[in-house]
ZAVOMAR-869652 format. One record per residue: residue in one letter; x negated, y negated, z negated of N, C-alpha, C in turn. Coordinates in steps of 0.02 Angstrom, whole numbers, plus 50000, padded with zeros to 5 digits. Layout:
# residues N
A; X; Y; Z; X; Y; Z; X; Y; Z .
...
END
This chain:
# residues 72
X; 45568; 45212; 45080; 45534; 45265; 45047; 45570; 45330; 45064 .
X; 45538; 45389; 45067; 45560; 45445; 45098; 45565; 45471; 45006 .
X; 45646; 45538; 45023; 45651; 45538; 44963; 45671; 45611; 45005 .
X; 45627; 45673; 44944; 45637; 45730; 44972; 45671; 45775; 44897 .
X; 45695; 45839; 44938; 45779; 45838; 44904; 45750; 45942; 44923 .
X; 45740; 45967; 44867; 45736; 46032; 44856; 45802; 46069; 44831 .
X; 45844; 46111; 44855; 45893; 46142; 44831; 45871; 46198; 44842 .
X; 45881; 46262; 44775; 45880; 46329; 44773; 45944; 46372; 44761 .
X; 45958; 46413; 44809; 46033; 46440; 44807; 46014; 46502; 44768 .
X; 46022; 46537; 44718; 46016; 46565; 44666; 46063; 46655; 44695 .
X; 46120; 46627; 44705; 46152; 46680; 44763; 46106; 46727; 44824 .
X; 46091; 46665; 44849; 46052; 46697; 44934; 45981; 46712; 44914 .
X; 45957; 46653; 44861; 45884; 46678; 44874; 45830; 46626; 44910 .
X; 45896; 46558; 44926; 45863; 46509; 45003; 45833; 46452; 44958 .
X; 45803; 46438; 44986; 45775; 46376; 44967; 45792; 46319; 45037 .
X; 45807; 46281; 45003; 45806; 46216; 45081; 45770; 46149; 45045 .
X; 45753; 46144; 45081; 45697; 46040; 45072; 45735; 45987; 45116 .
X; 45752; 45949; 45100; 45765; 45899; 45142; 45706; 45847; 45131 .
X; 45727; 45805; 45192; 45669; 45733; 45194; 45734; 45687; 45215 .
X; 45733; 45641; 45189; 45774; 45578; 45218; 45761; 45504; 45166 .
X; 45775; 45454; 45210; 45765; 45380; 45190; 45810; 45372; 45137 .
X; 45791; 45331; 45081; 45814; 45310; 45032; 45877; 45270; 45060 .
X; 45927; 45272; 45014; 45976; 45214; 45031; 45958; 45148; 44990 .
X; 46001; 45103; 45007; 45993; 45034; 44990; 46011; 45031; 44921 .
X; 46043; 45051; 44887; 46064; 45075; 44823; 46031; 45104; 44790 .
X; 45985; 45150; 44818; 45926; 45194; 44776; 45864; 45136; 44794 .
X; 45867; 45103; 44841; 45777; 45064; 44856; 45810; 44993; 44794 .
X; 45868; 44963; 44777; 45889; 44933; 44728; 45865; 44967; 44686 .
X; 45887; 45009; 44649; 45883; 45033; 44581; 45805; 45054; 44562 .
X; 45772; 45081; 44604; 45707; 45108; 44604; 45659; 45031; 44587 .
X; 45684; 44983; 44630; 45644; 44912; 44618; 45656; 44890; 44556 .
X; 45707; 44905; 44531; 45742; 44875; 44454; 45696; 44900; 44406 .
X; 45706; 44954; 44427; 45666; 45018; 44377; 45582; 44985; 44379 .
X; 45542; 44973; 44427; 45480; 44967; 44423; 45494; 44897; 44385 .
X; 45512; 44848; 44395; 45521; 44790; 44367; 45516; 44785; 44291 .
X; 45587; 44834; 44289; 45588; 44844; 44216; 45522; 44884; 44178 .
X; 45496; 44929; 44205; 45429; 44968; 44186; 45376; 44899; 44174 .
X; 45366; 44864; 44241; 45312; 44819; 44222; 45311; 44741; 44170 .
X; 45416; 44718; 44154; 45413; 44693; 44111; 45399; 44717; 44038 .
X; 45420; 44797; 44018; 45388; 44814; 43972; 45318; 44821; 43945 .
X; 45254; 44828; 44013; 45213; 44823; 43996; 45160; 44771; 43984 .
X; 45186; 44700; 43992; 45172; 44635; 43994; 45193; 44615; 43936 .
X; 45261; 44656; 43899; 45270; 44636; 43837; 45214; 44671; 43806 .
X; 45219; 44711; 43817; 45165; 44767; 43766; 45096; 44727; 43735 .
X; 45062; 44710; 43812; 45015; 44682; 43805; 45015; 44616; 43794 .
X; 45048; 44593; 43787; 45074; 44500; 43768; 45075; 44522; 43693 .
X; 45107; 44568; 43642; 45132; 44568; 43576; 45039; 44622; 43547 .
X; 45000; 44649; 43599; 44941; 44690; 43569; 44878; 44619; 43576 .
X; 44897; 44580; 43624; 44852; 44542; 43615; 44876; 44458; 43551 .
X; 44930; 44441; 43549; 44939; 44407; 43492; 44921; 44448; 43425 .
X; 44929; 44521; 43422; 44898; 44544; 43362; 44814; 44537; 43351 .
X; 44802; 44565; 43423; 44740; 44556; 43396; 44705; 44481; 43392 .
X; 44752; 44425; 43397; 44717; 44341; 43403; 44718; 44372; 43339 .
X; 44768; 44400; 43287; 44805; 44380; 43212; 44725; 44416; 43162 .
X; 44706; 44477; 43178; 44688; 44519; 43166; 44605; 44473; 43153 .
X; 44605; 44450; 43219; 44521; 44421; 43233; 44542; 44360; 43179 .
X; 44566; 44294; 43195; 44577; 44280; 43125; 44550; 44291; 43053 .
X; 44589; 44325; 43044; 44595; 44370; 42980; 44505; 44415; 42966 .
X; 44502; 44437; 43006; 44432; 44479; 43021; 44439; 44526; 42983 .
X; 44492; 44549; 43029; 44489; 44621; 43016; 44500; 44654; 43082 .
X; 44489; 44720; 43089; 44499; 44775; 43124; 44566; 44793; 43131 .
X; 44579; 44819; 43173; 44650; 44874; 43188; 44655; 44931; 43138 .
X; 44614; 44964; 43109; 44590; 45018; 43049; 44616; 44998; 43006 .
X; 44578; 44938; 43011; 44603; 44903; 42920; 44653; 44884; 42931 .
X; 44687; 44820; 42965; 44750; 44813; 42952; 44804; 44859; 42964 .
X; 44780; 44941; 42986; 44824; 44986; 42981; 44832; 45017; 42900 .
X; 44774; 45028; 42881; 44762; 45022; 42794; 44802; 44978; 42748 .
X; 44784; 44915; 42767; 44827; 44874; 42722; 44883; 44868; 42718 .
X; 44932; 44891; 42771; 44994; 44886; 42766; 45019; 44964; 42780 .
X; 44961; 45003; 42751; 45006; 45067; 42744; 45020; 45104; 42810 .
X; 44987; 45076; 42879; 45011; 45120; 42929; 44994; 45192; 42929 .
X; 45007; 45249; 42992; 44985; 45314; 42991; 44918; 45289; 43029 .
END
């Protein structure tokens, strides 16, 4: 992955851009990072969909069982 790199020298007035290849250390960490992003959102939806098995159940709504237990 190309990883581009803006510095503004505040002194001169310059602006410079770089373009260069990720290192192996940044294409690590960056993969970690998505990983970690997409195990959070598998939890998300793993713990929104056991609510709503709980909810259907119950027969109620998301409204209401925000009601009943006082949510905002």
């Amino acid at each position: 992955m190309k990883i581009i790199e803006k510095e503004f020298n505040v002194i001169t007035g310059k602006e410079t851009i770089t373009e260069r290849d990720e290192t192996p250390a940044e294409t690590q960490a960056r993969l970690q990072h998505e990983a970690e992003i997409a195990q959070r959102q598998a939890d998300a939806q793993a713990k929104a969909t056991a609510r709503q098995a709980i909810l259907d159940r119950l027969g109620l709504t998301a409204e209401e069982a925000q009601l009943l237990l006082g949510g905002n």
